[in-house]
N, C-alpha and C positions, 0 to 999 in steps of 0.2 A: 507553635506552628502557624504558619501565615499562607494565605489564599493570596494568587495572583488575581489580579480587580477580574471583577466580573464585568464584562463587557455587553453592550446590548444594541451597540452599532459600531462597526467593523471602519467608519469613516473617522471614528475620533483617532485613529493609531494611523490610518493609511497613510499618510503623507509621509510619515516614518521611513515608507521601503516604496522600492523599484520595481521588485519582483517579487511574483508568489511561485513556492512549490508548492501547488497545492493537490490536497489528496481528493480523491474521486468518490469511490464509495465510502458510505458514511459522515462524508462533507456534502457532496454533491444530491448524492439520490441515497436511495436507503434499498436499492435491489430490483425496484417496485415503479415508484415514481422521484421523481426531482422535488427537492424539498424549496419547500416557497419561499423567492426571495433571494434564491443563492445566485441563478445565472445575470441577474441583475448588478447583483453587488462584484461580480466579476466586470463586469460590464462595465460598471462606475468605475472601477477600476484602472481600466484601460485606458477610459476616458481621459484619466486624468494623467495619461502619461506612463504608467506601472504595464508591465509585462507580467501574464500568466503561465505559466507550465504546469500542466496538469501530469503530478508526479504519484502515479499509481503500483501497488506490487498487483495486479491483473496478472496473470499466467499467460497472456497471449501477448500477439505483436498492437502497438500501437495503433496500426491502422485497422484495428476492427473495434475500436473504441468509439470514434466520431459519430458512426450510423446509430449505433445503439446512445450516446448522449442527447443526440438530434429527435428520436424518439420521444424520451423524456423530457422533450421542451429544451435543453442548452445545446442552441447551433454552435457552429464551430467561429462565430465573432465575439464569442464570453472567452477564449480563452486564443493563446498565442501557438502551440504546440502541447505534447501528449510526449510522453517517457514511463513505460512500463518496466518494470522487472521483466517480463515476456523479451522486449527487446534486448535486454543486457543477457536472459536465459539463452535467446536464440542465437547471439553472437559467439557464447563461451560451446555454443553444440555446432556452430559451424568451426570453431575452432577442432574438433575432436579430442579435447584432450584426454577423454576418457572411453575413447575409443569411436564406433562409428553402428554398435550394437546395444540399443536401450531399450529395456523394462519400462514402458509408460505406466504411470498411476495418474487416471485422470479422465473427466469425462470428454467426449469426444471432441468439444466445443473447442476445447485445445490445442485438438490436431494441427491445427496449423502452426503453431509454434516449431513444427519439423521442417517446415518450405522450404528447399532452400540449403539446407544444411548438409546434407549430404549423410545425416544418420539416418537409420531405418529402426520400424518398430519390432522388437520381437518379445519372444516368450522371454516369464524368468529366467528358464532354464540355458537360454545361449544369449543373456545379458554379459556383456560388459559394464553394465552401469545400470542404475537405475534416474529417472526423472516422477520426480514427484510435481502436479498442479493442482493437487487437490483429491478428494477422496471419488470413486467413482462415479459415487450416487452422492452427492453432499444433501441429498433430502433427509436422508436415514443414517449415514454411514459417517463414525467417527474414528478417532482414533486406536479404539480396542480392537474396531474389526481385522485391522492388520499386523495387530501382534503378533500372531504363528508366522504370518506370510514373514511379517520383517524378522522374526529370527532367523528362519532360513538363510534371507539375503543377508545378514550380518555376518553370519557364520562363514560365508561366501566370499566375507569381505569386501562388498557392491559397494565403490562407489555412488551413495546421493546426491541427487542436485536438486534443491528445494528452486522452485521458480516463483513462489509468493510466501515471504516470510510470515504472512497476517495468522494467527492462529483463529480469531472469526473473524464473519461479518456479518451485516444485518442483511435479511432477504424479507421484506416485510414487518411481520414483526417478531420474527425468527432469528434465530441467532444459529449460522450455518459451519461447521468447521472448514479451516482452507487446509493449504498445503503444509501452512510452518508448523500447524499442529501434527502431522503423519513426522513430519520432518523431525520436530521433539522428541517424539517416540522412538527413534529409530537410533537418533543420538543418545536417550537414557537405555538404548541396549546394544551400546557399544562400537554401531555405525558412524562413521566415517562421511559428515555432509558439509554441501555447500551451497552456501545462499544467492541469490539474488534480489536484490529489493530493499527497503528500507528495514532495518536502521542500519542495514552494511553500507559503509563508507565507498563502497565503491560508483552506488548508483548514484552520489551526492558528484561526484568525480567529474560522469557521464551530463548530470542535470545542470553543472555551474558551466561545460563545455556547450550545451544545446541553448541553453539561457543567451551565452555569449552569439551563438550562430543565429538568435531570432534577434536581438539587438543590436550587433556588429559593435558592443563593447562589453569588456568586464563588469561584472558588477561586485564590488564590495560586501564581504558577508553580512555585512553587520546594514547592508539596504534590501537584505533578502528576507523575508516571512516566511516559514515553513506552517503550514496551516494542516490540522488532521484532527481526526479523532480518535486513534491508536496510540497506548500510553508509551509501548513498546515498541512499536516502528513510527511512527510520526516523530512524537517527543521525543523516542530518545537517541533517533537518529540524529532530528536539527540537533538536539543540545549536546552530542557526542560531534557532532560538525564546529560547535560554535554560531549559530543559528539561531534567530529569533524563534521562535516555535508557536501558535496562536492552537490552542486545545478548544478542539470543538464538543463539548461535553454531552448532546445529542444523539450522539451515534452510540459505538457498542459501549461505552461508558454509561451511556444514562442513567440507568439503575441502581448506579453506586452513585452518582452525583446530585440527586433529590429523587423527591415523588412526580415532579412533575419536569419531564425530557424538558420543559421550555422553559424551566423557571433552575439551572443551577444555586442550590445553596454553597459558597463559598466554605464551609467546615467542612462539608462531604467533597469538596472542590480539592480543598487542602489534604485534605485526609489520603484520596488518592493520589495526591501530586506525590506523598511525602510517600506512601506505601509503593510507587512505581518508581520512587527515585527522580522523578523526572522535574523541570524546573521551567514550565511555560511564562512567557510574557503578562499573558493576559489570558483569558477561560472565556466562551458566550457559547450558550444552546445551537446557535444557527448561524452560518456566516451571513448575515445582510449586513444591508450597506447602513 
């Protein structure tokens, strides 16, 4: 079993690639704050001629991202544009095609993902569908609390719409469940779902077409870097795309990849590459430059 190199600045591969898809929470911030050193090394980045898009499964529309990055210390000059799952969610519910009556699961912070569309929120009971963003209360609330509710809707036959495939993320130093976890559950009892967001092939689709409209040219896969800390939507979207992949092993990985978030051991490195299937470039604690 072999460990991709452990990296410990993000400048020796840069010249590599053109562009980053890069992931947000868990790369970026950890829920809380901006992790040090990261909006810089985007910044270098650009500097040197490289495009960023910041490719997130967030539950909401892109533009309510910026304010809250700006918060955390990264202005909107670290990075080129923003592509959420939330935006690919919100395009497939203005489309209706699962009617124009949804079941939301999600805290209210999400509402806005309906702007627009022309669906309306209602009870279980006069759903056409259901939309899943997450659990209502992600402070307390996981995926067992909805197991009676989802057999109902299975029974029912509800269409799912997962809007963030991430099954956690870090909020501090907490580990919170999202939506692909409710989504999981719903599929091991027989429901009928659909994704939005990484590792689904479609938001790569959306991210190489937004790439092109910030550069006004194509770019080559093999000049793009897919950057995250998710083994299962980062990794193994880039590398199901064909996709350089850059595994940030800080984020919700940490725990399996040493004792210490900033120091990866390369066997525990390997160990989960080889247990997630997935096949990164290269592994480092923290994106700097």
């Amino acid at each position: 079993m072999t460990s991709a190199p452990i990296l410990t600045a993000f400048s020796t591969i840069a010249e590599r690639y053109d562009a980053l898809l890069c992931d947000v929470w868990g790369v970026l911030h950890n829920g809380h704050t901006a992790y040090p050193g990261v909006a810089a090394a985007l910044h270098a980045f650009r500097a040197k001629g490289g495009h960023v898009l910041l490719l997130s499964n967030a539950p909401r529309p892109s533009s309510e991202l910026p304010g809250m990055l700006e918060r955390m210390g990264i202005d909107a000059s670290a990075y080129d544009g923003i592509l959420t799952s939330g935006d690919a969610t919100r395009a497939h519910l203005a489309g209706h095609t699962y009617g124009r009556d949804c079941y939301h699961i999600g805290p209210d912070r999400d509402v806005p993902l309906f702007d627009g569309t022309g669906v309306s929120r209602v009870d279980e009971d006069h759903a056409a569908f259901v939309l899943v963003t997450g659990p209502f209360n992600d402070d307390v609330e996981g995926p067992e609390d909805y197991r009676e509710q989802f057999t109902r809707l299975v029974e029912r036959r509800l269409p799912l719409v997962c809007a963030n495939p991430d099954i956690v993320v870090e909020r501090g130093p907490r580990h919170i469940y999202c939506a692909g976890a409710l989504a999981r559950l719903y599929e091991e009892l027989g429901g009928s779902v659909t994704y939005f967001g990484k590792p689904h092939g479609p938001i790569y689709t959306v991210a190489r077409q937004k790439l092109m409209q910030i550069a006004g040219r194509p770019f080559p896969d093999t000049r793009i870097l897919a950057v995250g800390d998710g083994v299962a939507t980062d990794m193994k979207g880039a590398n199901a795309q064909g996709i350089d992949a850059l595994f940030i092993t800080g984020g919700i990985a940490a725990a399996d990849c040493g004792a210490d978030p900033e120091r990866p051991e390369p066997e525990l490195v390997a160990q989960v590459s080889a247990k997630a299937g997935i096949h990164p470039i290269a592994a480092m604690a923290r994106l700097v430059w």
